[in-house]
N, CA and C atoms as a LAMMPS dump frame, in Angstrom:
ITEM: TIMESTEP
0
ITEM: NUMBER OF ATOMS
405
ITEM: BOX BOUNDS ff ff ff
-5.0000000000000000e+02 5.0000000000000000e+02
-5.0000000000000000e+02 5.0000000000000000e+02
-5.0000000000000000e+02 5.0000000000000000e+02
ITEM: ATOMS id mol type element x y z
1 1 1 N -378.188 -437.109 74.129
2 1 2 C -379.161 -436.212 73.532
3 1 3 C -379.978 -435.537 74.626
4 2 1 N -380.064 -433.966 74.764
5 2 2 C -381.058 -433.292 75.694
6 2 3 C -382.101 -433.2 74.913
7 3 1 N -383.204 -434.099 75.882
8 3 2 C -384.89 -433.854 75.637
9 3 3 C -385.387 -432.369 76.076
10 4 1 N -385.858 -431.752 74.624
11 4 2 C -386.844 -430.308 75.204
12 4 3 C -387.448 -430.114 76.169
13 5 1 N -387.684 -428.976 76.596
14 5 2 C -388.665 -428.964 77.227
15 5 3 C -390.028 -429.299 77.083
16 6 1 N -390.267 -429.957 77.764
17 6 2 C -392.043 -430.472 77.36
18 6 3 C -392.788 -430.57 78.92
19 7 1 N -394.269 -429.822 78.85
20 7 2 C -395.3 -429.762 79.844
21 7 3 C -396.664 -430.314 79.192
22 8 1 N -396.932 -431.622 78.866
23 8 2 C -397.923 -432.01 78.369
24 8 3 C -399.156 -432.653 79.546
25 9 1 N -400.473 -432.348 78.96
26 9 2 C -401.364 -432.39 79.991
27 9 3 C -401.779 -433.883 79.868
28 10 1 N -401.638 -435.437 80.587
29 10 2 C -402.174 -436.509 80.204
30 10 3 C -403.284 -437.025 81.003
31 11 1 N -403.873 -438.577 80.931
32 11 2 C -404.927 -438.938 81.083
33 11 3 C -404.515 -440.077 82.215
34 12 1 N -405.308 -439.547 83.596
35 12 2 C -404.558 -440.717 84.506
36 12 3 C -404.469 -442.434 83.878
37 13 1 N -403.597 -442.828 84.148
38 13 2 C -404.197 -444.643 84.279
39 13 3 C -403.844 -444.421 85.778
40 14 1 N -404.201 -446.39 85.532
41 14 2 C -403.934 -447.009 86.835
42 14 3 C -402.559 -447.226 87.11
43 15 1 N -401.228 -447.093 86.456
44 15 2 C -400.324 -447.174 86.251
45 15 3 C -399.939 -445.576 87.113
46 16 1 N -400.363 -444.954 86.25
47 16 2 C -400.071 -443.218 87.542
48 16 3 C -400.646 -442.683 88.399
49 17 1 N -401.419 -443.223 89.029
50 17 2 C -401.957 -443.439 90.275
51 17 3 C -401.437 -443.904 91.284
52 18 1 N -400.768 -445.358 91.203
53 18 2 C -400.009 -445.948 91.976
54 18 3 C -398.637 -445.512 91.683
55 19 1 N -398.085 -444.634 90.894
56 19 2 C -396.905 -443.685 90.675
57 19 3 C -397.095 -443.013 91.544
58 20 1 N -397.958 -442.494 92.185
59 20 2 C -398.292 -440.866 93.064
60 20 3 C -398.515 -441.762 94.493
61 21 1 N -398.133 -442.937 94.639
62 21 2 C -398.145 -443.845 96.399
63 21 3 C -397.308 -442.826 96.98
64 22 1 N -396.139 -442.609 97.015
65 22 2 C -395.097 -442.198 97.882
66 22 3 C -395.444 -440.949 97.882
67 23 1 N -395.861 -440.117 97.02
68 23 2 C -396.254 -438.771 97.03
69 23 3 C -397.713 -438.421 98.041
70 24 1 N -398.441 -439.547 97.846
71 24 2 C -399.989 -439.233 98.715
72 24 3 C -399.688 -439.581 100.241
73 25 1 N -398.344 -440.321 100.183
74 25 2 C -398.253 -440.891 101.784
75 25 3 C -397.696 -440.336 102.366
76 26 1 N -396.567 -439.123 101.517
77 26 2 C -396.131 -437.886 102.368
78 26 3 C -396.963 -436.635 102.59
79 27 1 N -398.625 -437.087 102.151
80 27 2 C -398.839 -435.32 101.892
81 27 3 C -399.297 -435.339 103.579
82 28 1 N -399.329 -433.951 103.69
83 28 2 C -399.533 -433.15 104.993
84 28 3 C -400.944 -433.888 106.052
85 29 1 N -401.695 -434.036 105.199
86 29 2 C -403.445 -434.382 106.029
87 29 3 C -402.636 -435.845 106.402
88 30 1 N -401.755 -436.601 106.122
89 30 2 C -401.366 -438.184 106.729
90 30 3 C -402.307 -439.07 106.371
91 31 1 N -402.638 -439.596 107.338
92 31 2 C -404.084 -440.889 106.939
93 31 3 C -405.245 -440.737 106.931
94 32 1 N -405.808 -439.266 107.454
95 32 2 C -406.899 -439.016 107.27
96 32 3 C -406.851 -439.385 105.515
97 33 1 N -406.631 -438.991 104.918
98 33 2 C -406.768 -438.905 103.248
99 33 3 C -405.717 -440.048 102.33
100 34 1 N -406.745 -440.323 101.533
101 34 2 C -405.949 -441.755 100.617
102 34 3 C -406.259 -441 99.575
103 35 1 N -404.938 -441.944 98.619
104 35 2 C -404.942 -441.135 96.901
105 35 3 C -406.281 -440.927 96.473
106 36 1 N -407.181 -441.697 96.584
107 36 2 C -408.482 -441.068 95.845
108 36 3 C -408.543 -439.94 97.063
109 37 1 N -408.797 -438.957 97.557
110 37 2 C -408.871 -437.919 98.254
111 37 3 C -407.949 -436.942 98.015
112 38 1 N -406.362 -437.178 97.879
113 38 2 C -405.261 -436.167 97.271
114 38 3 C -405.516 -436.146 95.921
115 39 1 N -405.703 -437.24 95.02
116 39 2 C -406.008 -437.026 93.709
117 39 3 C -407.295 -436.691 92.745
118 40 1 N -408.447 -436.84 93.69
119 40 2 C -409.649 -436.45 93.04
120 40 3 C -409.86 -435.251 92.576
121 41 1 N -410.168 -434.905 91.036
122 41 2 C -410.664 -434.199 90.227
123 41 3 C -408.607 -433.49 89.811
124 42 1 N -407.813 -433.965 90.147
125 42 2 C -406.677 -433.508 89.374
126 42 3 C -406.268 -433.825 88.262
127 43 1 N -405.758 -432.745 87.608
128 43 2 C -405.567 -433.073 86.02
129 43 3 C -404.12 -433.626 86.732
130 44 1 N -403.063 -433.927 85.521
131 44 2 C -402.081 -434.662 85.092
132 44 3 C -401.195 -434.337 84.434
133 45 1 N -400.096 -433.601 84.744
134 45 2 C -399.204 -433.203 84.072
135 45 3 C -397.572 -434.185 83.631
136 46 1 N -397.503 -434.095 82.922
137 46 2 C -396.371 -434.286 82.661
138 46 3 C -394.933 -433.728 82.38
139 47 1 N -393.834 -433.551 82.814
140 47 2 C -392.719 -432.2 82.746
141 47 3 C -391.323 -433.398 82.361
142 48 1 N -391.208 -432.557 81.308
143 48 2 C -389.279 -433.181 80.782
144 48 3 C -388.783 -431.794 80.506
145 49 1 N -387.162 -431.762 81.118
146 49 2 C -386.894 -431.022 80.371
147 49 3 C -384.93 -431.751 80.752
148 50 1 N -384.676 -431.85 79.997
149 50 2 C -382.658 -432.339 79.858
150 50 3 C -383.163 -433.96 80.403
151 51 1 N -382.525 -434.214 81.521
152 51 2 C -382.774 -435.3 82.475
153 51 3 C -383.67 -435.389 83.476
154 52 1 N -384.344 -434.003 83.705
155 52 2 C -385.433 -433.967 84.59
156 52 3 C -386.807 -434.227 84.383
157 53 1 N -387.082 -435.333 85.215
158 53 2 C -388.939 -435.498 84.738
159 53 3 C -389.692 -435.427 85.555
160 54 1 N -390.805 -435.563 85.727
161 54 2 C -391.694 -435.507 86.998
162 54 3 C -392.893 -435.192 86.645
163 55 1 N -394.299 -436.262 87.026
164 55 2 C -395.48 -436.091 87.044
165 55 3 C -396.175 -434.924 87.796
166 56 1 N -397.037 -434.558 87.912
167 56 2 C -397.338 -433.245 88.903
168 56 3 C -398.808 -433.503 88.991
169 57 1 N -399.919 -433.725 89.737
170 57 2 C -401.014 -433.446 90.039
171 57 3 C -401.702 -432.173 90.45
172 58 1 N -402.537 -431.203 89.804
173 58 2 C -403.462 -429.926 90.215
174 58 3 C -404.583 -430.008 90.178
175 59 1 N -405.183 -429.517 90.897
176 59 2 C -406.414 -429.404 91.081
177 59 3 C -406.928 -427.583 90.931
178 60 1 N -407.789 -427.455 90.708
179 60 2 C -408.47 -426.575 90.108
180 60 3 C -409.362 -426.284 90.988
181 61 1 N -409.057 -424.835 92.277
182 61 2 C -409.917 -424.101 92.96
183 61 3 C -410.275 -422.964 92.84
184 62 1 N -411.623 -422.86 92.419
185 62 2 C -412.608 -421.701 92.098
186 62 3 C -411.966 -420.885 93.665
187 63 1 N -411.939 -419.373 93.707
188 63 2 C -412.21 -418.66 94.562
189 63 3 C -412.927 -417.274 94.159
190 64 1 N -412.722 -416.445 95.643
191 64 2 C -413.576 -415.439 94.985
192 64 3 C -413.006 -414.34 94.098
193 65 1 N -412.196 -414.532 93.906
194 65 2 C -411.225 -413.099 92.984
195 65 3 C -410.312 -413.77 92.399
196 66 1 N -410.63 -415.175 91.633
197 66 2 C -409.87 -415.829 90.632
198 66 3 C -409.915 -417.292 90.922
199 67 1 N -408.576 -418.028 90.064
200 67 2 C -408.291 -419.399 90.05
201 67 3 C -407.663 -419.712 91.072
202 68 1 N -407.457 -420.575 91.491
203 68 2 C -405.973 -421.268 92.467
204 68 3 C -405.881 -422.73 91.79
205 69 1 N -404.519 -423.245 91.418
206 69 2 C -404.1 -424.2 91.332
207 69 3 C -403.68 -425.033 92.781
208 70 1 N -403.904 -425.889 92.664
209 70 2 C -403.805 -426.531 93.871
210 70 3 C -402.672 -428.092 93.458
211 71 1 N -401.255 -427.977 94.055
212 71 2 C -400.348 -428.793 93.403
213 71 3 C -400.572 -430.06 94.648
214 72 1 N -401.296 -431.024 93.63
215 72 2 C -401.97 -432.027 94.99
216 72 3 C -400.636 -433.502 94.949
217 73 1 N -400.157 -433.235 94.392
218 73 2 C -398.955 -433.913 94.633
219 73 3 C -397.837 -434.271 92.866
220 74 1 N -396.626 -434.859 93.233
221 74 2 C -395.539 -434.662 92.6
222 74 3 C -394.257 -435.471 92.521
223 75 1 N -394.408 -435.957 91.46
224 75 2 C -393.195 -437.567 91.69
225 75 3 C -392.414 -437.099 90.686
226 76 1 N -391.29 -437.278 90.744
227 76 2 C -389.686 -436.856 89.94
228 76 3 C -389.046 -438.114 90.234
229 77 1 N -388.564 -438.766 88.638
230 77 2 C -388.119 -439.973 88.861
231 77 3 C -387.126 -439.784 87.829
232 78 1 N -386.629 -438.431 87.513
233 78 2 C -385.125 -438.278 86.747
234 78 3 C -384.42 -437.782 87.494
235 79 1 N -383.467 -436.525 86.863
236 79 2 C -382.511 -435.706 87.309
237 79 3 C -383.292 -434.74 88.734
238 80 1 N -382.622 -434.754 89.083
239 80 2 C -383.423 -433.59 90.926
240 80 3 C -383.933 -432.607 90.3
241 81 1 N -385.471 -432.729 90.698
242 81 2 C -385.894 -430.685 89.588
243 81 3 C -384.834 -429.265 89.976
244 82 1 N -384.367 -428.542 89.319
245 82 2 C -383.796 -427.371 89.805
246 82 3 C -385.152 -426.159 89.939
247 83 1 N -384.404 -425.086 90.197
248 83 2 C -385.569 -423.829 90.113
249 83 3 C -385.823 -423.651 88.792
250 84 1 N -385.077 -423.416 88.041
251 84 2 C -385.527 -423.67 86.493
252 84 3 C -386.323 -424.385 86.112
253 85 1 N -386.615 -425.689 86.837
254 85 2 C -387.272 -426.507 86.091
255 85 3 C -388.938 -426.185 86.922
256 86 1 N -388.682 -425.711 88.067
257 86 2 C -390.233 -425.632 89.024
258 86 3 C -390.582 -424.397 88.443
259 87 1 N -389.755 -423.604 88.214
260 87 2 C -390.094 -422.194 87.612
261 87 3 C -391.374 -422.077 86.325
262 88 1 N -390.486 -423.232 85.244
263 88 2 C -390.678 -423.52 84.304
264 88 3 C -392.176 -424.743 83.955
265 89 1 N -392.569 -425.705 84.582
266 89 2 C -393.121 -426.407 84.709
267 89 3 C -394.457 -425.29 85.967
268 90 1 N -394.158 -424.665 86.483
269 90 2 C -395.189 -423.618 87.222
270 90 3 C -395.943 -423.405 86.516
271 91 1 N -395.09 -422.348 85.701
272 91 2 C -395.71 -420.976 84.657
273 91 3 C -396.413 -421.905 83.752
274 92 1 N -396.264 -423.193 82.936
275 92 2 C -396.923 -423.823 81.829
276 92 3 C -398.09 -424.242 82.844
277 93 1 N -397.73 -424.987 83.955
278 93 2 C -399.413 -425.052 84.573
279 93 3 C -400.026 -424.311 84.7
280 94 1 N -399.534 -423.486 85.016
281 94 2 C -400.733 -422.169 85.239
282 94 3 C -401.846 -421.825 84.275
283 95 1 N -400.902 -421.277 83.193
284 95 2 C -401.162 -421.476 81.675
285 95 3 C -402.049 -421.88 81.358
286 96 1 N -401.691 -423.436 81.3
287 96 2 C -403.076 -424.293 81.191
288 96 3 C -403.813 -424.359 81.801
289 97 1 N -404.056 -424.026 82.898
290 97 2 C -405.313 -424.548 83.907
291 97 3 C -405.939 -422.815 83.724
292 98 1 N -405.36 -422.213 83.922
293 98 2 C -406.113 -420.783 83.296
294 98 3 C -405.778 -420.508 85.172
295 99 1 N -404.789 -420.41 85.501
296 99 2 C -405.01 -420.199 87.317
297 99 3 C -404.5 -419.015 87.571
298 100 1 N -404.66 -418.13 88.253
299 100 2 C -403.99 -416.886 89.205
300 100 3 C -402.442 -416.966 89.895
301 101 1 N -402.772 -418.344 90.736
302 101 2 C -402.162 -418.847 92.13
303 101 3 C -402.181 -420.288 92.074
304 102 1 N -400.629 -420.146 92.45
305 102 2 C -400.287 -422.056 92.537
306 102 3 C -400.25 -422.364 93.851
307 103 1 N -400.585 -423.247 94.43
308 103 2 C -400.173 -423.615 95.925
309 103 3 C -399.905 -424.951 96.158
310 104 1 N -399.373 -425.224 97.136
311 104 2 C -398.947 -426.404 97.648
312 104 3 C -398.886 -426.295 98.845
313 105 1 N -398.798 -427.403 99.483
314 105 2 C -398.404 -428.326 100.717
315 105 3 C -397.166 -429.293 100.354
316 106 1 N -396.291 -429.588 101.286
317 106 2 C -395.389 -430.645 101.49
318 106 3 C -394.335 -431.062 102.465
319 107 1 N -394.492 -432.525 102.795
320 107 2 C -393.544 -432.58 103.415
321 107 3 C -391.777 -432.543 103.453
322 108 1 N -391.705 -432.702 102.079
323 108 2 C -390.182 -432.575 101.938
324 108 3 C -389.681 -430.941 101.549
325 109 1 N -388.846 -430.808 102.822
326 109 2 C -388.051 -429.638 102.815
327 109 3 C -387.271 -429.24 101.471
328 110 1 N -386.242 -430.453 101.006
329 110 2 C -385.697 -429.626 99.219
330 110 3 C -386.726 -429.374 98.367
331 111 1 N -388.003 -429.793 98.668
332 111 2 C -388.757 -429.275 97.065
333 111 3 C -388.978 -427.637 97.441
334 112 1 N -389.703 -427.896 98.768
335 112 2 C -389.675 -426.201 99.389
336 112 3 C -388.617 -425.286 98.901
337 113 1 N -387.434 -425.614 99.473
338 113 2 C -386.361 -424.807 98.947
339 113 3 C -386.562 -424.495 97.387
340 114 1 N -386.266 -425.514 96.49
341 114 2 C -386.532 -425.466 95.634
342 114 3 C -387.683 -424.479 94.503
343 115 1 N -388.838 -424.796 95.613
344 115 2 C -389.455 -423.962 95.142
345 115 3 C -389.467 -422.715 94.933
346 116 1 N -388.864 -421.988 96.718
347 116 2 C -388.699 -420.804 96.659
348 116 3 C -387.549 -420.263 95.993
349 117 1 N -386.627 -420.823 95.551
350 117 2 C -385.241 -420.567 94.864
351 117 3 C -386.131 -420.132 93.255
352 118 1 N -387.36 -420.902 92.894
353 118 2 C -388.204 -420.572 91.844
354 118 3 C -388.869 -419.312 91.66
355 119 1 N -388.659 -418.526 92.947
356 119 2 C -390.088 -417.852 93.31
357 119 3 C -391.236 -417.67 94.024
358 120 1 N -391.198 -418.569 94.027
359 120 2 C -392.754 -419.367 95.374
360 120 3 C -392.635 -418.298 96.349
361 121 1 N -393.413 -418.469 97.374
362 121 2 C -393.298 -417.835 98.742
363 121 3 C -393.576 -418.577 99.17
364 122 1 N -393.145 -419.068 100.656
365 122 2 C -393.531 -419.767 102.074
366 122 3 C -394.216 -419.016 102.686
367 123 1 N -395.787 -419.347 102.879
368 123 2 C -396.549 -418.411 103.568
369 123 3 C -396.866 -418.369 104.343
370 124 1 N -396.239 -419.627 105.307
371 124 2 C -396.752 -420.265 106.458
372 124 3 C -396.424 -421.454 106.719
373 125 1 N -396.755 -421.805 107.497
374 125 2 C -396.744 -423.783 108.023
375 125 3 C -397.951 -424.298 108.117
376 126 1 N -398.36 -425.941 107.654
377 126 2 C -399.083 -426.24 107.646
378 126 3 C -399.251 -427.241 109.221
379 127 1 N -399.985 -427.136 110.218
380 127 2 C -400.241 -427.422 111.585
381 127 3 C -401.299 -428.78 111.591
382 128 1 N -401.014 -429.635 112.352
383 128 2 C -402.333 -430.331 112.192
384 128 3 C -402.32 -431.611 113.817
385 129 1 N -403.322 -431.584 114.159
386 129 2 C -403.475 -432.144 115.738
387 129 3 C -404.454 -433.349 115.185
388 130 1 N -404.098 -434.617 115.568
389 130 2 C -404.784 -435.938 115.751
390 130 3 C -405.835 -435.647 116.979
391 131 1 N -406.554 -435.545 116.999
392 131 2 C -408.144 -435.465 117.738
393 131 3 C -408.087 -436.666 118.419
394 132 1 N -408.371 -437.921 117.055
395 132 2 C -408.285 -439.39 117.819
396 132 3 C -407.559 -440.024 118.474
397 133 1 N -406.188 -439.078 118.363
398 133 2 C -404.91 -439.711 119.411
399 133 3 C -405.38 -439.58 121.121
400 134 1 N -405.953 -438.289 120.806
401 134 2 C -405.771 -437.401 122.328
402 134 3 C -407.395 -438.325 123.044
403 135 1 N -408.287 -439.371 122.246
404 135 2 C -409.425 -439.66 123.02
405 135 3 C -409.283 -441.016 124.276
């Protein structure tokens, strides 16, 4: 049986929090920042669509000429997301959060691809120098 598509907005537990470990330990800032820091003030998404699932964390940044969604991290524990499915799971966040602009950071190269196979743009690289290494 193929499950619909579904983008429902849920309510963290403590159970999806520690779902989003592997996701907060790849994000870009490294150890400066722990899940309470990648995950604070993010809503909670939820995405099915056939065999593909995956939680999604956003955050919600005011700017000056609109919204920005901010995709603060992202665990897929079905089928591999395709562009269809980032495409698709995008546009409903957006939606809901009422946003302009989605963005992200990440370290894994296929979601990138992925993404941009969606649409996305790569707008850059994200750079970052340990201070405390170099003292």
């Amino acid at each position: 049986m193929v499950r619909p598509t579904a983008l429902i907005r849920k309510v963290w537990t403590v159970g999806d929090v520690r779902t989003f470990g592997p996701s907060v330990s790849a994000n870009p800032w490294g150890a400066l920042e722990d899940g309470r820091d990648v995950l604070l003030d993010s809503q909670l998404f939820d995405y099915v669509r056939g065999g593909a699932h995956a939680l999604i964390a956003a955050r919600r940044v005011r700017c000056a000429h609109g919204l920005r969604a901010d995709i603060v991290g992202l665990v897929s524990d079905g089928d591999r997301l395709t562009s269809d499915d980032v495409r698709d799971a995008s546009f409903g966040m957006a939606l809901a959060m009422g946003a302009d602009v989605l963005a992200m950071t990440t370290l894994r190269p296929h979601l990138a691809r992925v993404c941009e196979r969606a649409g996305w743009s790569i707008t850059g690289q994200v750079l970052t120098l340990n201070t405390r290494a170099m003292q």
